[in-house]
DOKOL-817325 format. One record per residue (C-alpha): residue in one letter; x, y, z; residue number from 1. Coordinates in nm, 4 decimals, m for minus. Example, Ala and Ser with C-alpha at 12.3 -4.5 7.8 and 13.67 -1.06 7.14 Angstrom:
2
A:1.2300:m0.4500:0.7800:1
S:1.3670:m0.1060:0.7140:2
//
This chain:
500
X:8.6693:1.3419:m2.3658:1
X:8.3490:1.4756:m2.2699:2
X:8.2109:1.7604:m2.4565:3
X:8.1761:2.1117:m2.2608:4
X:7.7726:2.0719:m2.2219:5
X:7.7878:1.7668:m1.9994:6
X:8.0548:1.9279:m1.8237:7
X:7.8788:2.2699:m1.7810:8
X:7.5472:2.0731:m1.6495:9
X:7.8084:1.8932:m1.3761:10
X:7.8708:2.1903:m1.2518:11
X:7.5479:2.3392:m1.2431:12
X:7.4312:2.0069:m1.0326:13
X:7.7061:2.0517:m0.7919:14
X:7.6524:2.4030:m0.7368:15
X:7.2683:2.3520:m0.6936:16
X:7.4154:2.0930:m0.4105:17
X:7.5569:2.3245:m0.1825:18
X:7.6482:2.6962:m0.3024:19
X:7.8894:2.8572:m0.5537:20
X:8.1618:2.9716:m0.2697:21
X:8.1379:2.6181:m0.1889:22
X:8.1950:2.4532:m0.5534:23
X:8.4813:2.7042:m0.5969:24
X:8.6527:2.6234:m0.2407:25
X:8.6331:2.2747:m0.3139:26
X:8.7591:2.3234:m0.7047:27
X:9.0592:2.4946:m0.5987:28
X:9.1262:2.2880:m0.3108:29
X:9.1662:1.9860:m0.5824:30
X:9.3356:2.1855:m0.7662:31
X:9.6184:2.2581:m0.4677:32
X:9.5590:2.5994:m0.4469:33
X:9.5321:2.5927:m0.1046:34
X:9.7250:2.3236:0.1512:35
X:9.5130:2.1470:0.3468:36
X:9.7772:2.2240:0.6791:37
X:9.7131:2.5915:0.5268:38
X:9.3527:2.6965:0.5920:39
X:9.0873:2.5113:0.7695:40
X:8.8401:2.4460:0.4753:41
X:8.5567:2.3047:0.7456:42
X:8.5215:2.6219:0.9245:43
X:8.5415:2.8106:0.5461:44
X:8.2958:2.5541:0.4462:45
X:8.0172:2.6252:0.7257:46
X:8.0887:3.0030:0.6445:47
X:7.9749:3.0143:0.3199:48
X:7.6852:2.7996:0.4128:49
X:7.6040:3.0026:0.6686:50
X:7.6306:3.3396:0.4417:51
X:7.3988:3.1376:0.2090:52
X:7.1074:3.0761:0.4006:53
X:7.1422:3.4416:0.5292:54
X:7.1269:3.5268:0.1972:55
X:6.8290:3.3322:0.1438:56
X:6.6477:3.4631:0.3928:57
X:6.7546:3.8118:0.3250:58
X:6.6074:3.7818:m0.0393:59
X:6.2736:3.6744:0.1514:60
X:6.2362:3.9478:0.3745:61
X:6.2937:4.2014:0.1043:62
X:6.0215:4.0422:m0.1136:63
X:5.7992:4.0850:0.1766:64
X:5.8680:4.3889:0.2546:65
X:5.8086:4.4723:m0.1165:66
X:5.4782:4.3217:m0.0953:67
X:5.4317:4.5236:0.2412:68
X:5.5066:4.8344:0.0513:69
X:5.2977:4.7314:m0.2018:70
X:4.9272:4.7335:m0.1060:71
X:4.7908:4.5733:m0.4619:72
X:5.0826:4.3578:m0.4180:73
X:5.0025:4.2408:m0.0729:74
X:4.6428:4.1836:m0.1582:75
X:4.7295:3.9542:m0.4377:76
X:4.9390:3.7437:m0.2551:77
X:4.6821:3.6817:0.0175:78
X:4.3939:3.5970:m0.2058:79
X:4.6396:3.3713:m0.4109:80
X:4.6698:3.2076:m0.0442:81
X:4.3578:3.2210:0.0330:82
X:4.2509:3.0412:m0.2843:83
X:4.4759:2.8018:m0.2301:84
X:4.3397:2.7340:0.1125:85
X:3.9816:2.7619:m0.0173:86
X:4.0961:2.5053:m0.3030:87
X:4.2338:2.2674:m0.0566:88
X:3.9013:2.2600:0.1908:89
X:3.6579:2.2239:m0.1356:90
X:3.8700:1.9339:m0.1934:91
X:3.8746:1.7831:0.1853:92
X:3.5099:1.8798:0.2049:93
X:3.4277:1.6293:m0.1403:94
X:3.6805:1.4081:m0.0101:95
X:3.4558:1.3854:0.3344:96
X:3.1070:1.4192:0.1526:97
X:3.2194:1.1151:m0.0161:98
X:3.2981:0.9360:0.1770:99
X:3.0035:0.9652:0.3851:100
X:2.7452:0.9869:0.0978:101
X:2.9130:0.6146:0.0164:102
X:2.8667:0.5417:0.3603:103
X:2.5204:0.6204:0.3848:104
X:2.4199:0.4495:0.0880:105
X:2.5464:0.1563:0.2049:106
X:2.3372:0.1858:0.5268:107
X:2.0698:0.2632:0.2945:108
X:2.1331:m0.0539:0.1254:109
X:2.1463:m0.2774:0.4247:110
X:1.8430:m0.0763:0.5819:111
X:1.6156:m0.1318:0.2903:112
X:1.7129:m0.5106:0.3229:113
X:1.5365:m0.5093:0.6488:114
X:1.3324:m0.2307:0.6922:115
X:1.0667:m0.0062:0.5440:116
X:1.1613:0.3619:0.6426:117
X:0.9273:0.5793:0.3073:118
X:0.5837:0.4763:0.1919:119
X:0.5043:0.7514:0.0256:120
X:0.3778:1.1391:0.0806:121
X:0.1566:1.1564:0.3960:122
X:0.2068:0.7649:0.4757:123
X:0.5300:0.7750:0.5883:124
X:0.5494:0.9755:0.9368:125
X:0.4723:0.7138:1.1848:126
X:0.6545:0.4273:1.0522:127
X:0.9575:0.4640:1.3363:128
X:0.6474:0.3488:1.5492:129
X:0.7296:m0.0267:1.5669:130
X:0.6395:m0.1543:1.9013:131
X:0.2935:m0.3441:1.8904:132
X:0.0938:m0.4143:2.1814:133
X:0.1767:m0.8083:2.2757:134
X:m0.0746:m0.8728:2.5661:135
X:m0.3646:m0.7296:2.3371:136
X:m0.2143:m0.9634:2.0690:137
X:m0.1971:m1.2620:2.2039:138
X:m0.5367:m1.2250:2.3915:139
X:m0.7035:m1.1851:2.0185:140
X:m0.4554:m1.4964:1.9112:141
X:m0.3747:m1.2789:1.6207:142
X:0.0297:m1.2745:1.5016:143
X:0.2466:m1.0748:1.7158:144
X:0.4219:m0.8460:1.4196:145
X:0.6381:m0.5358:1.5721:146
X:0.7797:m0.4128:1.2149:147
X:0.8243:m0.4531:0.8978:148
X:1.0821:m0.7314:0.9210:149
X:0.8258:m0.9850:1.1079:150
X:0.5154:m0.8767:0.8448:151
X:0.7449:m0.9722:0.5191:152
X:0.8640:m1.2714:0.7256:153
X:0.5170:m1.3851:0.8086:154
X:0.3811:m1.3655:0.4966:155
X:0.7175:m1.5364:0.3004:156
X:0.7951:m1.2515:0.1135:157
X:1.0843:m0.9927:0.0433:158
X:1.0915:m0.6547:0.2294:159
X:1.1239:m0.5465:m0.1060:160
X:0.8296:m0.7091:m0.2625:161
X:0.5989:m0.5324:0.0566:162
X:0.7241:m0.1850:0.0027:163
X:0.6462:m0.2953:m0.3342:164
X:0.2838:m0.3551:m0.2896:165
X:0.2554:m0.0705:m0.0071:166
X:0.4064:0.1744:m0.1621:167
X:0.1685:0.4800:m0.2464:168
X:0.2687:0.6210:m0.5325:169
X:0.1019:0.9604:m0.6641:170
X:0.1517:0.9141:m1.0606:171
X:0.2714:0.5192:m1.1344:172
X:0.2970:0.3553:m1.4821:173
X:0.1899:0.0529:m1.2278:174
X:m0.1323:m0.0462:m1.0665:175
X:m0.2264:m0.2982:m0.8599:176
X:m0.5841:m0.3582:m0.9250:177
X:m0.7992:m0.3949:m1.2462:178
X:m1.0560:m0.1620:m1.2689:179
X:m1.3983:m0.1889:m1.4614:180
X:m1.7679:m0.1363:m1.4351:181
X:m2.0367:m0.3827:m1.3965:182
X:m2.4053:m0.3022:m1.4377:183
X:m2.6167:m0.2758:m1.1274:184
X:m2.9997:m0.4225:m1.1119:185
X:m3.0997:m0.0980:m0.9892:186
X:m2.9617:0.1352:m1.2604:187
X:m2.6564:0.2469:m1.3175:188
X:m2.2906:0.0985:m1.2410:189
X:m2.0660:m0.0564:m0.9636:190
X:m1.6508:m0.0108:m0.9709:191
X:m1.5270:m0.3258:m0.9248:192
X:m1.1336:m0.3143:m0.8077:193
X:m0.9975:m0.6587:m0.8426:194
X:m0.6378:m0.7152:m0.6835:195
X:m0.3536:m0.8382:m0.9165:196
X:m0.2376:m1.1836:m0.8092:197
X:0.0312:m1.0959:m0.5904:198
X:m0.1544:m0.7863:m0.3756:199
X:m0.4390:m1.0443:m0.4045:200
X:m0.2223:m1.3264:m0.1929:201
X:m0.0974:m1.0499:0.0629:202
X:m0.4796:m0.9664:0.1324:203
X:m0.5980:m1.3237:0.1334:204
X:m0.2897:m1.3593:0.4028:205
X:m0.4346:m1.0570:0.5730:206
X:m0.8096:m1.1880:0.5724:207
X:m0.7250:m1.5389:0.7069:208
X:m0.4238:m1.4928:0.9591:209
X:m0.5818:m1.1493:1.1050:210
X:m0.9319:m0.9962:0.9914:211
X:m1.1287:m1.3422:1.0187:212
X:m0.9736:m1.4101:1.3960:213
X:m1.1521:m1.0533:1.5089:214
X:m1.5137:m1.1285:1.6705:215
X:m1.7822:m0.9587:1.4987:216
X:m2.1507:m0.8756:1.5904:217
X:m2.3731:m1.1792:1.6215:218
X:m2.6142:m0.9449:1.3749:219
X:m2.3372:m0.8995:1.1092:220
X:m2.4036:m1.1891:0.8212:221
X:m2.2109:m1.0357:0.5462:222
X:m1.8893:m1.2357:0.4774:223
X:m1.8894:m1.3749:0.7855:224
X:m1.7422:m1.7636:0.8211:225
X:m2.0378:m1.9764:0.9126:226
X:m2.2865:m1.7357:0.7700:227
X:m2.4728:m1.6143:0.4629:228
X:m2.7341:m1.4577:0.3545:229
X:m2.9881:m1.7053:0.4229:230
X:m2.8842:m1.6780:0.7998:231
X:m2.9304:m1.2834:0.7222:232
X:m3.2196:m1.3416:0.6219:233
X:m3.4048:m1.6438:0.8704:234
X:m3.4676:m1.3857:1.1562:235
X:m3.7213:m1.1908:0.9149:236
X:m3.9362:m1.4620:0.8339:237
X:m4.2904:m1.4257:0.8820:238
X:m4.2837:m1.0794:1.0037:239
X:m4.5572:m0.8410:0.9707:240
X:m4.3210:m0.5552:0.8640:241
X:m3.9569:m0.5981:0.6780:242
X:m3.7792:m0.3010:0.6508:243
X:m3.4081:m0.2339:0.4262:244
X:m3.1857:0.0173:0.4359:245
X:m2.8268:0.0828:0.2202:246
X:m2.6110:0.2414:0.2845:247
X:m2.4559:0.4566:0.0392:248
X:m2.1118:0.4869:m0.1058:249
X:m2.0252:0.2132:0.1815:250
X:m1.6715:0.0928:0.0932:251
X:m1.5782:0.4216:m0.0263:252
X:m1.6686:0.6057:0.2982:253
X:m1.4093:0.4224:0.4355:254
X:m1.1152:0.6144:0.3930:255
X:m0.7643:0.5329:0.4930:256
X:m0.7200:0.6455:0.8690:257
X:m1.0150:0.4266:0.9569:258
X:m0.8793:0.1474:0.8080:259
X:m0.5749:0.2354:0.9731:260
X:m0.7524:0.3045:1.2816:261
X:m0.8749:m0.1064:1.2890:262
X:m0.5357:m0.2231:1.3096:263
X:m0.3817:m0.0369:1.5743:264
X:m0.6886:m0.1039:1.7692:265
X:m0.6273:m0.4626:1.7691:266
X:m0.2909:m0.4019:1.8938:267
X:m0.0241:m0.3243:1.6084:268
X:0.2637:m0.0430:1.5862:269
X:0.2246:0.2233:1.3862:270
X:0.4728:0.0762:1.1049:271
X:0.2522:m0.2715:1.0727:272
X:m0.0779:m0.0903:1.0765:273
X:0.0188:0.1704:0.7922:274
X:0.1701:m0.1330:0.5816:275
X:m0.1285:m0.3305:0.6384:276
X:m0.3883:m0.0464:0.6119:277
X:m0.1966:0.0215:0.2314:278
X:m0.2077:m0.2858:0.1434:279
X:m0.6259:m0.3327:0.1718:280
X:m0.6903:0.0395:0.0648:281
X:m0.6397:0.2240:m0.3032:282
X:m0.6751:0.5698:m0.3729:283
X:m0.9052:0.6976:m0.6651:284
X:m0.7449:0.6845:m1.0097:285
X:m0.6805:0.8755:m1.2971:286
X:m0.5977:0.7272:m1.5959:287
X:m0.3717:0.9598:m1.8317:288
X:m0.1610:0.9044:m2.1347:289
X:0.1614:1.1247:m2.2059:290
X:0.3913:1.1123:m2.4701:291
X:0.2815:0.7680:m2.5548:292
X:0.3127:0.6427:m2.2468:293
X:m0.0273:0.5429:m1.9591:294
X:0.0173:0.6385:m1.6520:295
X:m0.2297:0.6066:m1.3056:296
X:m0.2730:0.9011:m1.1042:297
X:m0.3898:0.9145:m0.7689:298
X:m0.6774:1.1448:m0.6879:299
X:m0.7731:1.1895:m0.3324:300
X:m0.7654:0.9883:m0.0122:301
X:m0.7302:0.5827:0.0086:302
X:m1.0252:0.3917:0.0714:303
X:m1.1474:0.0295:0.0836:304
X:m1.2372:m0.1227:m0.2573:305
X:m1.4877:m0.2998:m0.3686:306
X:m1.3128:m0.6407:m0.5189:307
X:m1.0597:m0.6888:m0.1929:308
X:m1.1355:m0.9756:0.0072:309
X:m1.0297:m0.8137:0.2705:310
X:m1.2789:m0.4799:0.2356:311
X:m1.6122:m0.6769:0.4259:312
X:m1.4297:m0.8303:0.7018:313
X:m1.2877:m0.4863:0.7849:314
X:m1.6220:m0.3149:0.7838:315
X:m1.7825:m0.5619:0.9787:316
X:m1.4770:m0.4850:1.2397:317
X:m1.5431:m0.1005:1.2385:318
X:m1.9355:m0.1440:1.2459:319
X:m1.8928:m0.3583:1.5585:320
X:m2.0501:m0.0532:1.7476:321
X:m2.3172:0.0561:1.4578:322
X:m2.4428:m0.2919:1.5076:323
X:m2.4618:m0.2634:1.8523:324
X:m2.6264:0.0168:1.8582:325
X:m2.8723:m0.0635:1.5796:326
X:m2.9410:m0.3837:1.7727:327
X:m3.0333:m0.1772:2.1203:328
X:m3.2636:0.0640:1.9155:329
X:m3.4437:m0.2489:1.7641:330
X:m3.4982:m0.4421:2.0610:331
X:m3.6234:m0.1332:2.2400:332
X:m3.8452:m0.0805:1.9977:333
X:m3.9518:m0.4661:1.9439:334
X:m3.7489:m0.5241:1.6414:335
X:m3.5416:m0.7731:1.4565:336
X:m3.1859:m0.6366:1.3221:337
X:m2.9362:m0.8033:1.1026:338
X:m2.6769:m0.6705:0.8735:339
X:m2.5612:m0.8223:0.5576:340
X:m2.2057:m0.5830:0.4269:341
X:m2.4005:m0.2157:0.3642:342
X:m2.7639:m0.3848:0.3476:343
X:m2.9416:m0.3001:0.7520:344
X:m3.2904:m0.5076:0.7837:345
X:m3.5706:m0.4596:1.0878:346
X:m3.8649:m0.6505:1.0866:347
X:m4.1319:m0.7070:1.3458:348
X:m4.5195:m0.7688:1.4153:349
X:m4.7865:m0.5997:1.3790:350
X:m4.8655:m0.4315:1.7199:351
X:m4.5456:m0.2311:1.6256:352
X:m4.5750:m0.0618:1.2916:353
X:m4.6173:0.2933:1.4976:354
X:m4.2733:0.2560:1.5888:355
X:m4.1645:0.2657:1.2856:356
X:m4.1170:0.5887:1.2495:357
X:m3.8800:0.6647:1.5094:358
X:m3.7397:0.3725:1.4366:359
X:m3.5865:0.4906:1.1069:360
X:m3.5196:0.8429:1.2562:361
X:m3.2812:0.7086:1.5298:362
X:m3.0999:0.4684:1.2921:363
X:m3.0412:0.7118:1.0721:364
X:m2.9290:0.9708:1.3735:365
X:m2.7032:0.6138:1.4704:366
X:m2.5565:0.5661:1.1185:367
X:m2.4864:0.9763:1.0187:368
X:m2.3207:0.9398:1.4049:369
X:m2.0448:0.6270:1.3524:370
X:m1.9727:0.7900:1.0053:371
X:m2.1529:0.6474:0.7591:372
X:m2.4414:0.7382:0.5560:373
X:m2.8155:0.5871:0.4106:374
X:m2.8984:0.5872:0.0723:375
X:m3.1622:0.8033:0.0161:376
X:m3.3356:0.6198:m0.2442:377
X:m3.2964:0.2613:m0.0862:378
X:m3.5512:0.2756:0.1931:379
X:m3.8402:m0.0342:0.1488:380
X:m4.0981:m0.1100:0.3755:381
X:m4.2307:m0.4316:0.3058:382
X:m4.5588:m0.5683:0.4667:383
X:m4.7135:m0.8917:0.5101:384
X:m4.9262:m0.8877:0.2249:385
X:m4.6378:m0.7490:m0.0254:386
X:m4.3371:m0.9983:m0.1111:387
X:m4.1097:m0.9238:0.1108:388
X:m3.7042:m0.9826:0.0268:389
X:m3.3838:m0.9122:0.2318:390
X:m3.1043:m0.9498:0.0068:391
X:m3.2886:m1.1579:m0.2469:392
X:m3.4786:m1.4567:0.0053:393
X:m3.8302:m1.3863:m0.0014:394
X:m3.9313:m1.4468:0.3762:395
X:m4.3291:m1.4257:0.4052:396
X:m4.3554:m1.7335:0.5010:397
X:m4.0134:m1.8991:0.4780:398
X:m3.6238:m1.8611:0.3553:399
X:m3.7014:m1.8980:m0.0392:400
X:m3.6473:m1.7914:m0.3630:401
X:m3.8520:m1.5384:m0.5854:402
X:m4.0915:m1.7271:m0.8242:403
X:m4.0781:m1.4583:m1.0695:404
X:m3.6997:m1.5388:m1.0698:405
X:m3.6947:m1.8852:m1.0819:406
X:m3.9445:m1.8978:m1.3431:407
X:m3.7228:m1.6896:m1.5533:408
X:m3.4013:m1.8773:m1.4616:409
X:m3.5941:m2.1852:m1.5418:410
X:m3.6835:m2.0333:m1.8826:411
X:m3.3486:m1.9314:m1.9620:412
X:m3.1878:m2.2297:m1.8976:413
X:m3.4523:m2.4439:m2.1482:414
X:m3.3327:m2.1783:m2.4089:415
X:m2.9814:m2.2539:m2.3823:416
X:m3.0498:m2.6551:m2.4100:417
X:m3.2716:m2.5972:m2.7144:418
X:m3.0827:m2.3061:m2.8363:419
X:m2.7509:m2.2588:m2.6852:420
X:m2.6184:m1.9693:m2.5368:421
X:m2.5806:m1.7028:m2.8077:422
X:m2.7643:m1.3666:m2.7175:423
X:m2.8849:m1.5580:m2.3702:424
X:m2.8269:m1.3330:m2.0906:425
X:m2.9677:m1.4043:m1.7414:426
X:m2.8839:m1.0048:m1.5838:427
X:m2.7558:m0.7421:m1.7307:428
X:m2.3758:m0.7749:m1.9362:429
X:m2.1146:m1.0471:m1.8350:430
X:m2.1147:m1.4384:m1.8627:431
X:m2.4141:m1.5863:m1.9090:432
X:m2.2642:m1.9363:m1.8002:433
X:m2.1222:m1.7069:m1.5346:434
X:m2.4525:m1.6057:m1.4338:435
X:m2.6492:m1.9393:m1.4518:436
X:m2.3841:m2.0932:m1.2243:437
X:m2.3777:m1.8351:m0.9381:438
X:m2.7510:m1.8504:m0.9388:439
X:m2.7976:m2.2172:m0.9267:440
X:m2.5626:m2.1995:m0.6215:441
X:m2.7514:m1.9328:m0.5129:442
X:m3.0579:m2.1360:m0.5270:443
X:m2.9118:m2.4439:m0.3905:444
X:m2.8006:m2.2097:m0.0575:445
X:m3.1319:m2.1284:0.0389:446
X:m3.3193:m2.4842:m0.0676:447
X:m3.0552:m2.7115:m0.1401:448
X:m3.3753:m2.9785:m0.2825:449
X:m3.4248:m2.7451:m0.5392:450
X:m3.0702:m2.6434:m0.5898:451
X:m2.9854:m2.9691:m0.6891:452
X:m3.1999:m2.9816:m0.9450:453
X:m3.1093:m2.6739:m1.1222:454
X:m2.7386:m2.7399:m1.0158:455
X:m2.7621:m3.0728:m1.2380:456
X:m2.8561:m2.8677:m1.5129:457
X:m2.6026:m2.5743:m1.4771:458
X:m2.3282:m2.8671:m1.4672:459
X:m2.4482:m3.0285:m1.8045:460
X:m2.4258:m2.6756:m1.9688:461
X:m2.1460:m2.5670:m1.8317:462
X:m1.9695:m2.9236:m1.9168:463
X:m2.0822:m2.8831:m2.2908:464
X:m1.9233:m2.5675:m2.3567:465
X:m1.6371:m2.6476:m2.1707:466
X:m1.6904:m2.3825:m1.9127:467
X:m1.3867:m2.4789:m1.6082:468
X:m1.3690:m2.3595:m1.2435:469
X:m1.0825:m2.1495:m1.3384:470
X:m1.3565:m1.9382:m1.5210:471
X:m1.5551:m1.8843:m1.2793:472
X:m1.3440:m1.6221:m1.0982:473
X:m1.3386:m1.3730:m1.3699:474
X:m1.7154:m1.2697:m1.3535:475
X:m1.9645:m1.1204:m1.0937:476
X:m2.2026:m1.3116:m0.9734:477
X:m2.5485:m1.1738:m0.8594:478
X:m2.7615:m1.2946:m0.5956:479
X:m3.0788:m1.1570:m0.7484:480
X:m3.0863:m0.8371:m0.5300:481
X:m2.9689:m0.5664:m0.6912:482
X:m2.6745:m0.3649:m0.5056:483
X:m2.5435:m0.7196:m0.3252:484
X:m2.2516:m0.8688:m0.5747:485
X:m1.9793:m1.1043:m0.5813:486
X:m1.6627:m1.0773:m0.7546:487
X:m1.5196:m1.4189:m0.8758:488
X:m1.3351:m1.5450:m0.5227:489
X:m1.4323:m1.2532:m0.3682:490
X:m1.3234:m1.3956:m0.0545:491
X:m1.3058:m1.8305:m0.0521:492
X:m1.5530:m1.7908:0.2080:493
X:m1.8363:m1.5489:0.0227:494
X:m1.7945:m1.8369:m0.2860:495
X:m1.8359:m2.1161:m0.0068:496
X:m2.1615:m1.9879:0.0480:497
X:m2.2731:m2.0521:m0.2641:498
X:m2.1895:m2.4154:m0.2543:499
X:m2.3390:m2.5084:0.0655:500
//
């Protein structure tokens, strides 16, 4: 027999089913108190189910109207609601936020796949610019590149790896160039900013595919295929009067916009021209150790630096009009112009040394005018009976080399057969077997009978202390004038020169 706690509990289950009047109806119908031909137990059924839900609702409205009565009451209950309400929209709102901060890093994701949309503070607010100019374009027979997509394409590389390389970053543990000093002829000492090998490939791809398709000036010699400085220097030969000018802080005066401004003038969006214009410009740098750790911090504008291939063949693009104008003032004036990077020569006869002086006061008017500025200190006039050199070639009476110079390169090299090449130095710091082979391919440029002599030479050094090519591209190279070097491959071409 069950005990009376299971049977207590079945009641309480039925009860909770319908209603106590109904439990007892139905109890003492089993139980035959009532016939069933007595008393219709439906309609007393739906009675007491009725009176229960009236009762129900009864208790409800007298709660309320407790509450009603009951102003703290009242109040209660409808901030309890309230928070619950408030609880259930914080919850819908996450829900939603979510969802759509899932969504949108997922677009992110796919976006960044494709597209560059950030480069960096002050970089970044033209890059939704991506439709480039196609007639201009084609008419240059440079690549037709609308955005990002087509650039990293072009060049076979990841979007990611060119945001990589673009990217401007204000304080970076990474940098993409090496930085250090070499000594300058003149006094003093040049930054030399030589691209890591990757930024290095993207510029070469820049120089070759883009930069070297642009016509120059027929006057611009510096880095130019198919010229060198001995072609700088041929139009000068024999002249009464030789005149150089520098310019000063050259590559630096180029700041980013400029650079900028040379690609969209050949015909590219916004978003190509600011990827490209990154990519052959660095800011200045700040070199700064925390807690163990270096870091590079970026001081100031972008500019052009000096160890990018691509840094001459962009200047010679934005002096286009310098050098026209420079050419008009000399030939009004009966002069000879050429250019050679940020070294300007005239030279001319006799009958027209009075003209010199206005001369040098409109090309400096022309120069301080297209942005740029002349060194100060680097004005020469050089007369007929004076040696006379435009970036290193004596010209009095042909393209040649200095005899002081060779008479000290010739000395040099005897001591290093006799001697070797400990404490030999040919200018001032870096590889002497660095040195002695740039110069004997200088030499051979401008008289390649004599180069080949010296060149011979070089080779049998260079061979006995197992100096290889590879070498070669980790020193600067000096043509003999102080303020014109060459880093290593500067640019295949500049190196080229020296071979011919």
């Amino acid at each position: 027999m069950r005990n009376s706690t299971e049977r207590r509990q079945e009641i309480y289950d039925k009860i909770k089913e319908s209603s106590k009047q109904e439990y007892i109806l139905s109890e003492m119908k089993r139980l035959g108190f009532w016939n069933q031909e007595d008393l219709d137990f439906e309609a007393v059924n739906l009675f007491f189910k009725k009176e229960g839900e009236l009762s129900t609702e009864l208790q409800k409205l007298l709660k309320e109207k407790k509450v009603i009565e009951d102003p703290e009451a009242f109040l209660a209950k409808k901030h309890q609601e309230r928070k619950i309400a408030s609880k259930e929209s914080q919850k819908e709102t996450k829900e939603r936020r979510e969802k759509e901060r899932l969504e949108k890093a997922e677009k992110w994701q796919a976006s960044k796949a494709k597209d560059i949309v950030y480069l960096g503070e002050n970089y970044s607010h033209q890059l939704n610019d991506k439709a480039s100019d196609v007639n201009r374009l084609k008419a240059q027979d440079l690549p037709v590149l609308h955005h990002a997509e087509d650039l990293a394409s072009a060049m076979k590389i990841s979007i990611g790896e060119l945001r990589f390389l673009s990217y401007s970053r204000k304080n970076s543990k990474i940098s993409h160039y090496k930085r250090f000093q070499v000594p300058k002829k003149s006094g003093g000492y040049r930054l030399i900013s030589a691209p890591m090998p990757k930024l290095k490939k993207a510029q070469h791809w820049i120089l070759e595919t883009i930069l070297n398709k642009v016509p120059v000036h027929e006057n611009a010699h510096g880095c130019v295929i198919g010229k060198s400085i001995k072609t700088n220097a041929l139009p000068h030969v024999k002249k009464d009067v030789v005149i150089n000018q520098d310019f000063k802080n050259f590559f630096p005066s180029v700041t980013y916009n400029r650079i900028k401004g040379v690609f969209v003038s050949l015909g590219y969006s916004n978003q190509v021209a600011t990827i490209l214009s990154l990519l052959c410009s660095e800011p200045k740098i700040l070199d700064v150790s925390l807690l163990g750790e270096d870091y590079y911090a970026q001081r100031g504008e972008r500019f052009l630096p000096q160890g990018s291939p691509c840094s001459p063949a962009i200047t010679n693009i934005l002096c286009k009009k310098l050098d026209y104008r420079l050419s008009g003032l000399a030939k009004k004036y009966g002069f000879e112009y050429t250019r050679y990077v940020d070294d300007t020569t005239f030279s001319s006869s006799h009958d027209n040394f009075k003209k010199i002086t206005p001369l040098l006061k409109y090309s400096r008017y022309i120069v301080n005018d297209e942005n740029f500025k002349l060194h100060p200190e680097k004005l020469r006039v050089m007369k007929r009976n004076a040696k006379q050199e435009v970036t290193g070639v004596v010209v009095n009476e042909k393209a040649n080399i200095s005899k002081q110079s060779l008479k000290r390169f010739r000395a040099l090299l005897f001591q290093i057969e006799k001697d070797g090449i400990e404490g030999k130095f040919w200018n001032k710091g870096g590889s002497v077997l660095a040195q002695i082979d740039g110069y004997s391919n200088f030499i051979y440029q401008i008289d390649p009978d004599k180069g080949a002599i010296y060149k011979k030479r070089v080779n049998t050094i260079l061979e006995t202390y197992n100096y290889k090519e590879s070498h070669r591209s980790k020193y600067v190279l000096n043509t003999g004038k102080g303020g014109v070097p060459f880093f290593g491959r500067f640019i295949k071409k500049v190196i080229s020169f020296f071979k011919k």
